[in-house]
Z-matrix of the N, CA and C atoms (Angstrom, degrees):
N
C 1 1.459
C 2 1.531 1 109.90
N 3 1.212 2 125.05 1 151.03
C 4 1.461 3 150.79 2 -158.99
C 5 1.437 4 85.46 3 -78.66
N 6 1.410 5 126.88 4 111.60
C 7 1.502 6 118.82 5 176.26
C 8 1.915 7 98.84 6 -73.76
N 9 1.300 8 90.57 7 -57.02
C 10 1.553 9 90.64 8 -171.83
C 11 1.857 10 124.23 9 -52.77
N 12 1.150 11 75.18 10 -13.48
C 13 1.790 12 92.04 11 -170.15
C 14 1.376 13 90.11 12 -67.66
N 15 1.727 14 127.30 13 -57.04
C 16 1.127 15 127.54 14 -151.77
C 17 0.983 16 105.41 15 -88.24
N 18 1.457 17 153.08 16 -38.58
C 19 1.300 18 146.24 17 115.12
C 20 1.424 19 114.67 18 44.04
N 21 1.840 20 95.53 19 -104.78
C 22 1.488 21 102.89 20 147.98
C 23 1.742 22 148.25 21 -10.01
N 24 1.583 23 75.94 22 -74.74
C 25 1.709 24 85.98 23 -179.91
C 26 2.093 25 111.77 24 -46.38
N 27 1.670 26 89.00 25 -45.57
C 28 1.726 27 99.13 26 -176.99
C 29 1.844 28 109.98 27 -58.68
N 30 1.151 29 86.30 28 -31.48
C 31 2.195 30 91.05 29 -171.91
C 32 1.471 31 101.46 30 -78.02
N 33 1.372 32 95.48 31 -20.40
C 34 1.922 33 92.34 32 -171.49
C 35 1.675 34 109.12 33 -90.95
N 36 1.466 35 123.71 34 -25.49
C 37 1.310 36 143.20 35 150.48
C 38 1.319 37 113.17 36 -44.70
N 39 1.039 38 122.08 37 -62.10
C 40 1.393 39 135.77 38 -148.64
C 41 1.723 40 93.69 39 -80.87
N 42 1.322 41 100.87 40 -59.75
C 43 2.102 42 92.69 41 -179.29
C 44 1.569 43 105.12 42 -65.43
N 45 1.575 44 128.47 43 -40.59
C 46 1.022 45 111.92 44 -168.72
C 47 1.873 46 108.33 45 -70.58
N 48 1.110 47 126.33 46 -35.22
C 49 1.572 48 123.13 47 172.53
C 50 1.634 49 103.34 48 -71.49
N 51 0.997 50 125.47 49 -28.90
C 52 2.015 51 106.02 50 161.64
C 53 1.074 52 124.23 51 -99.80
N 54 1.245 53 133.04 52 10.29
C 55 1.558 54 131.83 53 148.92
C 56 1.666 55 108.37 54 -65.58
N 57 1.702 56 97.70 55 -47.05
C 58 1.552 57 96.63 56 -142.66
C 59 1.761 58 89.87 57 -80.79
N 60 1.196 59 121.68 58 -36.14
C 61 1.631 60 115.01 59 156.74
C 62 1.147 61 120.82 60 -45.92
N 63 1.115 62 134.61 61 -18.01
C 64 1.772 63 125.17 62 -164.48
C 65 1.541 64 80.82 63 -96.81
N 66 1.542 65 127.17 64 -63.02
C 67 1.508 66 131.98 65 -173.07
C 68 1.700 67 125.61 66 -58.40
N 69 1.759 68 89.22 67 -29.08
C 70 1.757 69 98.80 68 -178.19
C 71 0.775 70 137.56 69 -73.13
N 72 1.756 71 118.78 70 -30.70
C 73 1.177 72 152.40 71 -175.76
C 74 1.971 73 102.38 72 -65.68
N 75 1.105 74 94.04 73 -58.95
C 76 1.843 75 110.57 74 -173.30
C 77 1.542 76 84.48 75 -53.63
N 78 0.750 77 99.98 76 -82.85
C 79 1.839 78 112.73 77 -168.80
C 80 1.691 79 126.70 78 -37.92
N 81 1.563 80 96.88 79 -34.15
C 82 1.082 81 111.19 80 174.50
C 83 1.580 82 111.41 81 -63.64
N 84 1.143 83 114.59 82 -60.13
C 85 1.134 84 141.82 83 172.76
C 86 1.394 85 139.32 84 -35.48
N 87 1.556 86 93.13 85 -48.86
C 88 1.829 87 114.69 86 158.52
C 89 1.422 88 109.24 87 -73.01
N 90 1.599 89 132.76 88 -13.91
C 91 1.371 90 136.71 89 -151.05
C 92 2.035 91 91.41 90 -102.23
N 93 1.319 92 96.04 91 -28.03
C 94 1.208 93 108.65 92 -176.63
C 95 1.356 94 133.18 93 -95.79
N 96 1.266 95 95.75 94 0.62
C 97 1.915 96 104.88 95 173.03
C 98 1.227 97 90.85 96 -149.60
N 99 1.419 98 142.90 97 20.60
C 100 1.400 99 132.57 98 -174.75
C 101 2.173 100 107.58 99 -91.36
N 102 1.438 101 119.41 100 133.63
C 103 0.875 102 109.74 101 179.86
C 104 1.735 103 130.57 102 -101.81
N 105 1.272 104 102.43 103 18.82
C 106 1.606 105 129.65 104 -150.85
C 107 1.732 106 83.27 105 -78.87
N 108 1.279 107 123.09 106 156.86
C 109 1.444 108 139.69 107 -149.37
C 110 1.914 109 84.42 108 -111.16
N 111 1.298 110 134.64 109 -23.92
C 112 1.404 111 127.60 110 -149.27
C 113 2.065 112 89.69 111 -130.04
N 114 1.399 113 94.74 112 24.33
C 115 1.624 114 92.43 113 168.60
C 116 1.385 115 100.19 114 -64.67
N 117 0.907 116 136.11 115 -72.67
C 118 1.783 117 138.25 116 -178.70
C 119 1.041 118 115.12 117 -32.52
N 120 1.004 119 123.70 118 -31.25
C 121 1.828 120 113.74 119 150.87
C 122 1.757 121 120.12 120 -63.05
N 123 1.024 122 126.86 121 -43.05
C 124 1.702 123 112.48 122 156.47
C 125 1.227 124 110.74 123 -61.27
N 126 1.416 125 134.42 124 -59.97
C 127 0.679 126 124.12 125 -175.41
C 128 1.588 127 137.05 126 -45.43
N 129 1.564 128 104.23 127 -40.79
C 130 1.491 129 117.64 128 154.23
C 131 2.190 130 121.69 129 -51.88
N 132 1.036 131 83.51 130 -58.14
C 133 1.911 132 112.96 131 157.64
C 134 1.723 133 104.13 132 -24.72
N 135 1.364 134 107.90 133 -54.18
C 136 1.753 135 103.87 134 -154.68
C 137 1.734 136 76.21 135 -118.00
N 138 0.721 137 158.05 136 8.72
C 139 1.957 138 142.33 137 136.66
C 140 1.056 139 131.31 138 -71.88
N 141 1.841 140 99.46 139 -25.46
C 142 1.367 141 94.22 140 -161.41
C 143 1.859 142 108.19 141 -74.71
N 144 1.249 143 140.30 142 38.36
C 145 1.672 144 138.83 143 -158.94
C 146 1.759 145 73.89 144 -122.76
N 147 1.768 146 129.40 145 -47.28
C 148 1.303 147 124.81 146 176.13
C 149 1.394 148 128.67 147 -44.82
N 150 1.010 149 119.77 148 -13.21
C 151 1.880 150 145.86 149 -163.87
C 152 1.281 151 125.65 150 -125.44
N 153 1.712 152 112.34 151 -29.19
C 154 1.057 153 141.45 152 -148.69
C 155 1.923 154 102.05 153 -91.98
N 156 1.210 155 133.77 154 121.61
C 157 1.590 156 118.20 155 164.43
C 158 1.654 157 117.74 156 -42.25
N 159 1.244 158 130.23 157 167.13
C 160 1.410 159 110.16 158 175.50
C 161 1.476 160 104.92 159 -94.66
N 162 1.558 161 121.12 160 -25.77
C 163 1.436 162 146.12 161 158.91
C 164 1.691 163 112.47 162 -22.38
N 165 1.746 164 87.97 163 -55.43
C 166 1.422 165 87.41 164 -169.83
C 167 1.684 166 110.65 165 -80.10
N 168 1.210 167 115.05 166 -34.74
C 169 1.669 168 128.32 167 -167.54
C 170 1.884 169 92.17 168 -63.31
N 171 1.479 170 96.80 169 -50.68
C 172 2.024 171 89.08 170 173.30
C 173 1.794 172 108.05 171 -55.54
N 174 1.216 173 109.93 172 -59.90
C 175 1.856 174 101.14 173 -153.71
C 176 1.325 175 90.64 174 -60.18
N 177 1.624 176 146.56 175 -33.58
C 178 0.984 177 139.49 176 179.10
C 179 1.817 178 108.56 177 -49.10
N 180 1.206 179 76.21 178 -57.13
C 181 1.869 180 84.46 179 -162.69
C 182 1.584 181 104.74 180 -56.89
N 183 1.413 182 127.81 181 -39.57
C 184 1.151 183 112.17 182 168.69
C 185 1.361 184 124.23 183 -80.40
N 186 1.456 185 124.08 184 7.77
C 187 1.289 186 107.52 185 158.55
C 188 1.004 187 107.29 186 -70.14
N 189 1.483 188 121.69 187 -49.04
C 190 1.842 189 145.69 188 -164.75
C 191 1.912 190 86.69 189 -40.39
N 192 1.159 191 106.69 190 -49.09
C 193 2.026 192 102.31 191 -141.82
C 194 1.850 193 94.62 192 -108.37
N 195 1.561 194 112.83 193 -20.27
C 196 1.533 195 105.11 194 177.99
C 197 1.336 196 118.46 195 -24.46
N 198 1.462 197 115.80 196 175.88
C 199 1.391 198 117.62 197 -179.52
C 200 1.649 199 104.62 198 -104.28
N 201 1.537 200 111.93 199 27.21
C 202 1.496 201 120.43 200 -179.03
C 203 1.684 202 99.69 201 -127.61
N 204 0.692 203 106.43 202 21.85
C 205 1.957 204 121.28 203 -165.64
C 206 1.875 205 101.90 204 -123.86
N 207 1.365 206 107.17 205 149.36
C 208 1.687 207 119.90 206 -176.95
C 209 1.711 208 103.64 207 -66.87
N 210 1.279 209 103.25 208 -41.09
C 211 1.866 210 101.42 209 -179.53
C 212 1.726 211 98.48 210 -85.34
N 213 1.062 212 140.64 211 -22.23
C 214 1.706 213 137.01 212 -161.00
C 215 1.722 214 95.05 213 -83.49
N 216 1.590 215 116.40 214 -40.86
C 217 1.129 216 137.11 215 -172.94
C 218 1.529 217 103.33 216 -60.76
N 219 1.473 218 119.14 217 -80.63
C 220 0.967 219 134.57 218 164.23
C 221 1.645 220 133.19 219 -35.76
N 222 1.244 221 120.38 220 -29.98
C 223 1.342 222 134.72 221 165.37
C 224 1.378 223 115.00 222 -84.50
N 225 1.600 224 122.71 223 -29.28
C 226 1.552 225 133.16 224 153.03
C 227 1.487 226 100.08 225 -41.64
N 228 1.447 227 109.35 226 -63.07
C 229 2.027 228 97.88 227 -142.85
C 230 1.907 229 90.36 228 -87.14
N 231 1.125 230 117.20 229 -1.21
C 232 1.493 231 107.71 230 179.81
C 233 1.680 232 105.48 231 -84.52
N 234 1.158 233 95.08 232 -32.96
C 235 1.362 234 98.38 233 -153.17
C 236 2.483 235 107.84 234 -117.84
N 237 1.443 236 71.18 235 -25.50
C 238 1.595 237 78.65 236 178.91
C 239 2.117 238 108.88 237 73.32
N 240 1.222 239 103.41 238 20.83
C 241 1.446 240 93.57 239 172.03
C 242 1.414 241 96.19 240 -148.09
N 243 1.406 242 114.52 241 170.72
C 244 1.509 243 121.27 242 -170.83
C 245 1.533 244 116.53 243 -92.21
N 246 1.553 245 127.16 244 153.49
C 247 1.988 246 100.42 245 -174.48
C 248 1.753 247 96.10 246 -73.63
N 249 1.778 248 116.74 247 -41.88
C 250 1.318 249 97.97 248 -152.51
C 251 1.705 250 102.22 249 -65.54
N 252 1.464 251 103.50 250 -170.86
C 253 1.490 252 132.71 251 -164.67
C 254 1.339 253 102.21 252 20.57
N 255 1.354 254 127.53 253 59.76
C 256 1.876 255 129.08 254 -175.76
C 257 1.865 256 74.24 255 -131.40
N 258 1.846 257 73.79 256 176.13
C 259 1.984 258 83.06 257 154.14
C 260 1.410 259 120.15 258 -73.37
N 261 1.059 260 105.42 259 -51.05
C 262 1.519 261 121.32 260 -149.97
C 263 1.890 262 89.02 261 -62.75
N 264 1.502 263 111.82 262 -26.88
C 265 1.272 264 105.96 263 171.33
C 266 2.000 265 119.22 264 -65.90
N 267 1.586 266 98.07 265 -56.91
C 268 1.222 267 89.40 266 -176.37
C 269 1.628 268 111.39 267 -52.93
N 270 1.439 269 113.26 268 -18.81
C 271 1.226 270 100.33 269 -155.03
C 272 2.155 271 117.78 270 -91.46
N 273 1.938 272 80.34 271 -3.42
C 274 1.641 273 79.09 272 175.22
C 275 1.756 274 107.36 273 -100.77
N 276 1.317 275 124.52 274 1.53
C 277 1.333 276 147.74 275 174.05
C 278 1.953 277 101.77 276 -72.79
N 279 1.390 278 88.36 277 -57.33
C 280 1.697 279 87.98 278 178.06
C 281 1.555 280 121.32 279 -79.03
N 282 1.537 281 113.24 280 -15.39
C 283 1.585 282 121.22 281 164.67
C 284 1.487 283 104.31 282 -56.85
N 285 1.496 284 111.76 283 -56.98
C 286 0.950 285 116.20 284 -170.24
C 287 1.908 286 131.99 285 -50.58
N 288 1.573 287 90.90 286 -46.85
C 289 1.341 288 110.55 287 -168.30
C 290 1.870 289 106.21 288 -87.30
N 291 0.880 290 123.60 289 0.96
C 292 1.137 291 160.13 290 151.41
C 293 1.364 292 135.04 291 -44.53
N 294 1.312 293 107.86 292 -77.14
C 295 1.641 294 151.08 293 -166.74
C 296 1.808 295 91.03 294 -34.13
N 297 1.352 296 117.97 295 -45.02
C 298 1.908 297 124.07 296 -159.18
C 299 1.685 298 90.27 297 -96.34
N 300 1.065 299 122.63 298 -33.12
C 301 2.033 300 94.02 299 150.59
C 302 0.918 301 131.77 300 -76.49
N 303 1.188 302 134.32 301 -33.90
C 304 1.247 303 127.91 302 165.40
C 305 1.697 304 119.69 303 -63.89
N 306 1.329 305 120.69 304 -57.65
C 307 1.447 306 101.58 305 -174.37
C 308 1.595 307 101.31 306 -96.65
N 309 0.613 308 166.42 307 52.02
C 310 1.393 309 175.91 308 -153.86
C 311 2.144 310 103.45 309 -141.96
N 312 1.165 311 124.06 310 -65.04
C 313 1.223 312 134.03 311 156.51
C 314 1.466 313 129.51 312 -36.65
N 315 1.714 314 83.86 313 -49.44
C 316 1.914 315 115.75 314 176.64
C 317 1.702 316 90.24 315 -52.45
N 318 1.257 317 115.59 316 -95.60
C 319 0.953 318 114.22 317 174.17
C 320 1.692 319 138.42 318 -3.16
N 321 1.278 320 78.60 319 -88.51
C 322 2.093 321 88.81 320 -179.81
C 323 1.612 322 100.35 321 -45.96
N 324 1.621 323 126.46 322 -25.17
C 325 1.337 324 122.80 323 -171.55
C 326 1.447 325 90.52 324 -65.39
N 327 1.194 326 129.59 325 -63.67
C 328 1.750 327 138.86 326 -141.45
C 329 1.537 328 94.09 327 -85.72
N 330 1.089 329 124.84 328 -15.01
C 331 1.583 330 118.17 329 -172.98
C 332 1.523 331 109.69 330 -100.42
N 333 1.513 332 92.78 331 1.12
C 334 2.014 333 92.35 332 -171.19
C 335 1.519 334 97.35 333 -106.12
N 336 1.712 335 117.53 334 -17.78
C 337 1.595 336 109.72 335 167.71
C 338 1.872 337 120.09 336 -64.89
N 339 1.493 338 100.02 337 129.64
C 340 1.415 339 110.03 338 149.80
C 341 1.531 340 130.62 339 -6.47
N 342 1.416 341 111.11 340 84.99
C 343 2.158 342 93.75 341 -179.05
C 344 1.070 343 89.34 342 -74.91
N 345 1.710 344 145.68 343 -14.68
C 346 1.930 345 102.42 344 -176.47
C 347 1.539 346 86.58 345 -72.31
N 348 0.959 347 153.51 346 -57.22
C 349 1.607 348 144.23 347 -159.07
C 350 1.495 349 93.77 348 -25.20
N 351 1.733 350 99.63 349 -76.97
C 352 1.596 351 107.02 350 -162.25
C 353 2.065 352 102.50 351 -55.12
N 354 0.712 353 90.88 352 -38.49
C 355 2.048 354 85.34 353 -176.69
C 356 1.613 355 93.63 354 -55.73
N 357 1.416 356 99.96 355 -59.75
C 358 1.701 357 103.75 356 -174.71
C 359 1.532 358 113.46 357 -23.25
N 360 1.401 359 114.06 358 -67.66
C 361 1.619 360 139.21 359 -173.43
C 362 1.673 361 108.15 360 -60.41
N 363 1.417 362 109.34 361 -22.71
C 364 1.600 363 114.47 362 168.88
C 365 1.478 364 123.85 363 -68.29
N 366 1.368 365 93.69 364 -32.34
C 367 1.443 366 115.29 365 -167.53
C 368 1.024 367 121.04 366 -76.42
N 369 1.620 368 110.32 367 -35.71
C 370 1.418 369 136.42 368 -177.64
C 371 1.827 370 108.01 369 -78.91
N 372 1.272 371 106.63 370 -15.40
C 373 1.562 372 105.33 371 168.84
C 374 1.731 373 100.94 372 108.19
N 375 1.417 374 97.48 373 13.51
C 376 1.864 375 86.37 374 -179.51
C 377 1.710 376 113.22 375 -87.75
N 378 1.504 377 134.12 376 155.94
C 379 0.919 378 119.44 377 -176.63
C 380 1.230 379 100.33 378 -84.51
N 381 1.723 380 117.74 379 176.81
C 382 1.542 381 125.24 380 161.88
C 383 1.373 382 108.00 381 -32.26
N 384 1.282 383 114.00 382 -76.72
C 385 1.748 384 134.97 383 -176.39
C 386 1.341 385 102.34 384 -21.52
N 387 1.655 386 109.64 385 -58.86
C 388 1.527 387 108.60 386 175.76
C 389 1.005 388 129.40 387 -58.59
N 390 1.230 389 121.69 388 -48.02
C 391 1.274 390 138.81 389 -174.93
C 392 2.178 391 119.44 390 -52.15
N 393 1.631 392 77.70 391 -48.45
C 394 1.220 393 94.28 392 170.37
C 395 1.694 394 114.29 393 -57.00
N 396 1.001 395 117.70 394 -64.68
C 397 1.747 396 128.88 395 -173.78
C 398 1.569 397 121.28 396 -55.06
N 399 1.802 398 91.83 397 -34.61
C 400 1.870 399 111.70 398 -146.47
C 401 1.995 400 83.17 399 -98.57
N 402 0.990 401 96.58 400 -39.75
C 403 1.384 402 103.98 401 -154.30
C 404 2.103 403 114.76 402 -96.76
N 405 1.627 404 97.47 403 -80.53
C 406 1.345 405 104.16 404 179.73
C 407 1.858 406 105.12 405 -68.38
N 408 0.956 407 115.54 406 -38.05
C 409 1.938 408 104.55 407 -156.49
C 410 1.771 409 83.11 408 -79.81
N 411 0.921 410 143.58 409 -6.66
C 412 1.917 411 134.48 410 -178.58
C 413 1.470 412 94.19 411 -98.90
N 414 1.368 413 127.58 412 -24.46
C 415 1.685 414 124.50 413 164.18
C 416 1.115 415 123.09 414 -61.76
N 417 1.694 416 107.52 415 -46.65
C 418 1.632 417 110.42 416 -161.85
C 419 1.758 418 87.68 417 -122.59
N 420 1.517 419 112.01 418 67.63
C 421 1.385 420 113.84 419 175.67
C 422 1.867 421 113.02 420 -75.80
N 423 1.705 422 104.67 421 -55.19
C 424 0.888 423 148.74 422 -161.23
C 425 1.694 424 98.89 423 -49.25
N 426 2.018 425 116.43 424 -55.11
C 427 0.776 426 134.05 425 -144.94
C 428 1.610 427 104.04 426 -99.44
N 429 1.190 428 92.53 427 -13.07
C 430 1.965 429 101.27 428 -173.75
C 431 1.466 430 93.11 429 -121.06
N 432 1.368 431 123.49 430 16.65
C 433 1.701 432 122.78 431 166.05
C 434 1.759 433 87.03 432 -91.42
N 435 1.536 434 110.44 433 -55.83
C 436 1.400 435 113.64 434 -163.62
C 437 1.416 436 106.63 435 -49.36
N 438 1.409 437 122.71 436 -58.48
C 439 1.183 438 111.67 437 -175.21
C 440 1.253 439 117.66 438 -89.15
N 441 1.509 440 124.80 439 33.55
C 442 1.489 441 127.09 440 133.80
C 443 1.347 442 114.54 441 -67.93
N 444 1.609 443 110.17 442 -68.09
C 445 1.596 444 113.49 443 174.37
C 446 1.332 445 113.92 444 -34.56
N 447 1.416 446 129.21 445 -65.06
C 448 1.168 447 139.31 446 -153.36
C 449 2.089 448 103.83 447 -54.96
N 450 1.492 449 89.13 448 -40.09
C 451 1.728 450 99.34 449 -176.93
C 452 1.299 451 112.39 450 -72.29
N 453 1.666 452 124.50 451 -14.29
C 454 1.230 453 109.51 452 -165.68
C 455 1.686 454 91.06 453 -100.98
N 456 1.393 455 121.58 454 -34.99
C 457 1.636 456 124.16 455 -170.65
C 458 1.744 457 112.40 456 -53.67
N 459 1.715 458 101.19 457 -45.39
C 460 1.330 459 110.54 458 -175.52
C 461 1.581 460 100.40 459 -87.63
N 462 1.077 461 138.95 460 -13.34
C 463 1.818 462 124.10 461 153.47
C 464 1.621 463 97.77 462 -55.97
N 465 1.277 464 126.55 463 -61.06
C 466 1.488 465 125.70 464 -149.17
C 467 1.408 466 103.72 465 -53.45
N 468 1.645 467 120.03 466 -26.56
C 469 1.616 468 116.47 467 -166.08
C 470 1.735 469 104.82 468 -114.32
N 471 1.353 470 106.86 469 17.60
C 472 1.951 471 100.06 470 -169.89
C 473 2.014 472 102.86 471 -59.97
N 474 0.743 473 105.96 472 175.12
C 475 1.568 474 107.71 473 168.55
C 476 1.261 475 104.50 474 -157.01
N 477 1.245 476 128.15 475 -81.16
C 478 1.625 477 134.65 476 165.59
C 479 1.397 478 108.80 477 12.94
N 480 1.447 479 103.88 478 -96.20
C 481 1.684 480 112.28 479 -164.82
C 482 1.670 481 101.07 480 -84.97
N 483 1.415 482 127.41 481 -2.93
C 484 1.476 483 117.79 482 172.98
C 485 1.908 484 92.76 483 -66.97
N 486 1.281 485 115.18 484 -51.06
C 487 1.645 486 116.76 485 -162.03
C 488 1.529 487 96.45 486 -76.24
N 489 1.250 488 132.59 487 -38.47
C 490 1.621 489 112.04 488 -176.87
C 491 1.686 490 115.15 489 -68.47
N 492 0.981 491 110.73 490 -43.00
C 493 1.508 492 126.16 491 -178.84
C 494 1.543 493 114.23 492 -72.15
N 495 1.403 494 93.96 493 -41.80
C 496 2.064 495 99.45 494 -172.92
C 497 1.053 496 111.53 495 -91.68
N 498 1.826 497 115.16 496 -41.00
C 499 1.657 498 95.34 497 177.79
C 500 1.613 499 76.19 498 100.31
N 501 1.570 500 99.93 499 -173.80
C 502 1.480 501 115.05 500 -162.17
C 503 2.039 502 94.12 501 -137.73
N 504 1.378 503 118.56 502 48.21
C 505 1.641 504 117.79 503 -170.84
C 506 1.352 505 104.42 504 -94.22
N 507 1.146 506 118.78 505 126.25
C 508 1.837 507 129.03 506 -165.56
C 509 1.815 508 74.51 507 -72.35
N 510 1.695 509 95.41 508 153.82
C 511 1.250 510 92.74 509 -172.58
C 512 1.405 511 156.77 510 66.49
N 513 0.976 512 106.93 511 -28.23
C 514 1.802 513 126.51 512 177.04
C 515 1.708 514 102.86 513 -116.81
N 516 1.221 515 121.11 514 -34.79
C 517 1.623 516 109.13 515 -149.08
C 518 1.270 517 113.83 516 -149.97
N 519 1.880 518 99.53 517 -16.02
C 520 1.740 519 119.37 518 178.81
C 521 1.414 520 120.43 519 -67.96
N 522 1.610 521 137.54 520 88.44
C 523 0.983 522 134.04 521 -179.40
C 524 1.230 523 119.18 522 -89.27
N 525 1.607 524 124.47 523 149.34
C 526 1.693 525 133.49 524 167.52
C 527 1.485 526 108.26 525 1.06
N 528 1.786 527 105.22 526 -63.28
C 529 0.974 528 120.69 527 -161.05
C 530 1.864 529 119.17 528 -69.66
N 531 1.204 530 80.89 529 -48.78
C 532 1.987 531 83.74 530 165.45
C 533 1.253 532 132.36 531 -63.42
N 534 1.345 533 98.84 532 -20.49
C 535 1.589 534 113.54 533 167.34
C 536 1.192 535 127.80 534 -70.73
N 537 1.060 536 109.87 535 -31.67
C 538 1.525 537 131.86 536 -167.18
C 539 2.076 538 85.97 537 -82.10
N 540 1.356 539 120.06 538 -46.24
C 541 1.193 540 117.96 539 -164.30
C 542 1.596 541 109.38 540 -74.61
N 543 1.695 542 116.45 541 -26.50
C 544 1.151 543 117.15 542 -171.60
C 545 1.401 544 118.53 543 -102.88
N 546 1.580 545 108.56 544 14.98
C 547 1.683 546 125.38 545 167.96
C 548 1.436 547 100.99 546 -118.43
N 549 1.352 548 122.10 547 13.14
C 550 1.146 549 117.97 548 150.00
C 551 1.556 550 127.86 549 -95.74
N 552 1.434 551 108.29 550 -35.72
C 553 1.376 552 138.24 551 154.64
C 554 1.511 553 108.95 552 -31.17
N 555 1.327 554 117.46 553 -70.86
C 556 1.523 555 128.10 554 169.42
C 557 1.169 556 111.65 555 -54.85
N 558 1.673 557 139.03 556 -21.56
C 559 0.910 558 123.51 557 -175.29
C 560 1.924 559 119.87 558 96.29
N 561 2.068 560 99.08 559 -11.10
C 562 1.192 561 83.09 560 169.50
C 563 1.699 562 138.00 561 -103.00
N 564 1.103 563 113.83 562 96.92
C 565 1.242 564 124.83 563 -143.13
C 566 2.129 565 83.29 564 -78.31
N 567 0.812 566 122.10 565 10.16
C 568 1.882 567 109.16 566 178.80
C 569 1.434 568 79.89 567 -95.55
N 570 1.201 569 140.54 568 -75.01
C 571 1.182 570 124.28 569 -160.70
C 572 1.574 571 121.76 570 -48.15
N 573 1.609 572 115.18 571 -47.47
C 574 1.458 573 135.64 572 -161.86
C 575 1.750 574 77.80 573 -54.49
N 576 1.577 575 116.94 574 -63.24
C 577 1.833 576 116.26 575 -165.04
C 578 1.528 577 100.16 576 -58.73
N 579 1.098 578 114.34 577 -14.80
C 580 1.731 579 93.30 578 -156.97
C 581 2.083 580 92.95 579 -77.75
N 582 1.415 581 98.09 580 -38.65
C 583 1.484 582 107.54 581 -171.65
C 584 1.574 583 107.83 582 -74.94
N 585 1.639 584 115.19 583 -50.74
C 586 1.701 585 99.86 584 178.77
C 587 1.565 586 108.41 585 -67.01
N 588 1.264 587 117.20 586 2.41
C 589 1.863 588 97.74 587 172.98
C 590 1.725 589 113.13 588 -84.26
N 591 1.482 590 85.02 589 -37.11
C 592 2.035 591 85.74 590 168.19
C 593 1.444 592 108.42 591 -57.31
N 594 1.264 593 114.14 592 -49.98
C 595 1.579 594 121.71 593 174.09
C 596 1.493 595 111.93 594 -31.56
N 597 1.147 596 93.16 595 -72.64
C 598 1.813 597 117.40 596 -178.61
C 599 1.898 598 108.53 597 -44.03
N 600 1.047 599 105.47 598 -69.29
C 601 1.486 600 125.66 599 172.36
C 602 1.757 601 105.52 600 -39.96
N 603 1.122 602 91.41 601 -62.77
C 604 1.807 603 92.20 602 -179.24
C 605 1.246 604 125.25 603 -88.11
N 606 1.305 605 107.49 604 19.42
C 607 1.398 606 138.32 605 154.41
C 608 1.113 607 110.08 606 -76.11
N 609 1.559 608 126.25 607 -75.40
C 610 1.384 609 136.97 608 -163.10
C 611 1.269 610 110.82 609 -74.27
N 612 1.738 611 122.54 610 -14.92
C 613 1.459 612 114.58 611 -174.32
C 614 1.467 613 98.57 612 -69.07
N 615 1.644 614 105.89 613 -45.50
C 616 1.714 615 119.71 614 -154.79
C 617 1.281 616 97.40 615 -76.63
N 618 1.870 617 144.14 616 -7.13
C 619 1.118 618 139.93 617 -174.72
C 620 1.675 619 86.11 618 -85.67
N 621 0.930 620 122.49 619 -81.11
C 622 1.723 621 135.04 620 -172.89
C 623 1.481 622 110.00 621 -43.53
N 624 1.057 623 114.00 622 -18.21
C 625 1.835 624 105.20 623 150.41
C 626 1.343 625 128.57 624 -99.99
N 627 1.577 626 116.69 625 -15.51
C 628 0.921 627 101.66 626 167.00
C 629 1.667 628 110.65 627 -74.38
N 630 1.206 629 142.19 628 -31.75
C 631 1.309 630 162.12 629 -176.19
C 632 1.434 631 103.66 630 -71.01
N 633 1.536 632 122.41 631 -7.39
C 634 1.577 633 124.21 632 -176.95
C 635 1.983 634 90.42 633 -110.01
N 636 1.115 635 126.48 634 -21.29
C 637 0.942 636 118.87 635 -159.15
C 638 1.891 637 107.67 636 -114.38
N 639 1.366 638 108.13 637 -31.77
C 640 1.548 639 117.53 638 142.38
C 641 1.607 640 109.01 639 -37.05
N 642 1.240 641 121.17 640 -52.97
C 643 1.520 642 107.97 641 -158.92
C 644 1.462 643 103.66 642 -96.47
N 645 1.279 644 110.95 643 -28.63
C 646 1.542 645 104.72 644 163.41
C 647 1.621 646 121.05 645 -46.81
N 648 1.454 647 104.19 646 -54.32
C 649 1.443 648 119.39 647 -164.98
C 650 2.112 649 91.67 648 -65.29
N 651 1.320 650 122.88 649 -17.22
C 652 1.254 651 122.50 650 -159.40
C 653 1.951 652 101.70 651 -83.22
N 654 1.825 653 93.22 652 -40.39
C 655 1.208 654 97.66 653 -168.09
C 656 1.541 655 115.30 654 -88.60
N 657 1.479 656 112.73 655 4.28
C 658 1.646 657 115.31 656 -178.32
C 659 1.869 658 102.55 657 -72.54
């Protein structure tokens, strides 16, 4: 197996499941007690990557970030390098494609708690802030663990928008998944199996916890 590949794949997991928690949670949250008539438009907004080709969400995104684009331009003269085939590229490609596991879970967690609880905790003199931390996120622990897991398993296997956006750069941009595609390419299919069985495997561990932690969160 591609040490460096996996490397990668883990650093590119790892920021994309704690960004999208630091961002999902908020979001989730407002999606879930929010009373605004045009919620279904975010809501449509953060699904549509579920529906979406991954083909298309990349050629988009590199028009979005090219070095012929207002942000591609601008991230050039700050920085002197380009977003696509970088990390920081794959890694706003996989925020993106992303975004409907992570708060999607968030959600249904915070919308399945008790509002007399939360009124309860109003009443009692706690602020939102509190309420939120002290009260709802220790309810819907279970359900916003799952869709942590769930965000980091499905980063580890993206391919689609990792190859439009990243490119194929050993080291910089080469994920699990491309690897697996470009030892098939060669023809060497011992390697391609040796890597989709870790794939596979660390697939099924992260399904059976999320499915241990669904029923936990069911039976609290």
């Amino acid at each position: 197996m591609d040490g460096a590949a996996l490397w990668l794949t883990l650093r590119l997991s790892i920021a994309t499941t704690a960004i999208l928690t630091l961002v999902g949670i908020p979001l989730a949250w407002w999606l879930a007690n929010t009373r605004w008539r045009g919620r279904f438009l975010i809501e449509a907004v953060v699904a549509l990557p579920l529906v979406l080709p991954p083909t298309v969400l990349g050629f988009y995104l590199l028009v979005a970030l090219g070095p012929h684009s207002p942000v591609g331009k601008g991230y050039e003269a700050l920085t002197g390098s380009m977003i696509p085939f970088t990390f920081p590229g794959l890694l706003i490609g996989s925020l993106l494609y992303n975004l409907p596991f992570a708060v999607r879970p968030f959600t249904a967690a915070f919308s399945s708690v008790d509002r007399r609880m939360i009124e309860a905790a109003w009443c009692l003199g706690e602020s939102r802030l509190g309420t939120f931390f002290r009260v709802a996120l220790p309810l819907c622990w279970p359900g916003v663990l799952t869709g942590i897991v769930l965000t980091f398993a499905h980063a580890i296997g993206e391919f689609g928008v990792v190859l439009m956006i990243g490119g194929n750069i050993p080291g910089v941009t080469r994920t699990l998944s491309i690897t697996i595609y470009d030892d098939v390419q060669s023809l060497d299919y011992a390697s391609a199996g040796q890597t989709a069985l870790f794939l596979l495997g660390f697939a099924f561990v992260v399904l059976c916890l999320a499915q241990l932690l669904s029923r936990r969160g069911a039976s609290l």
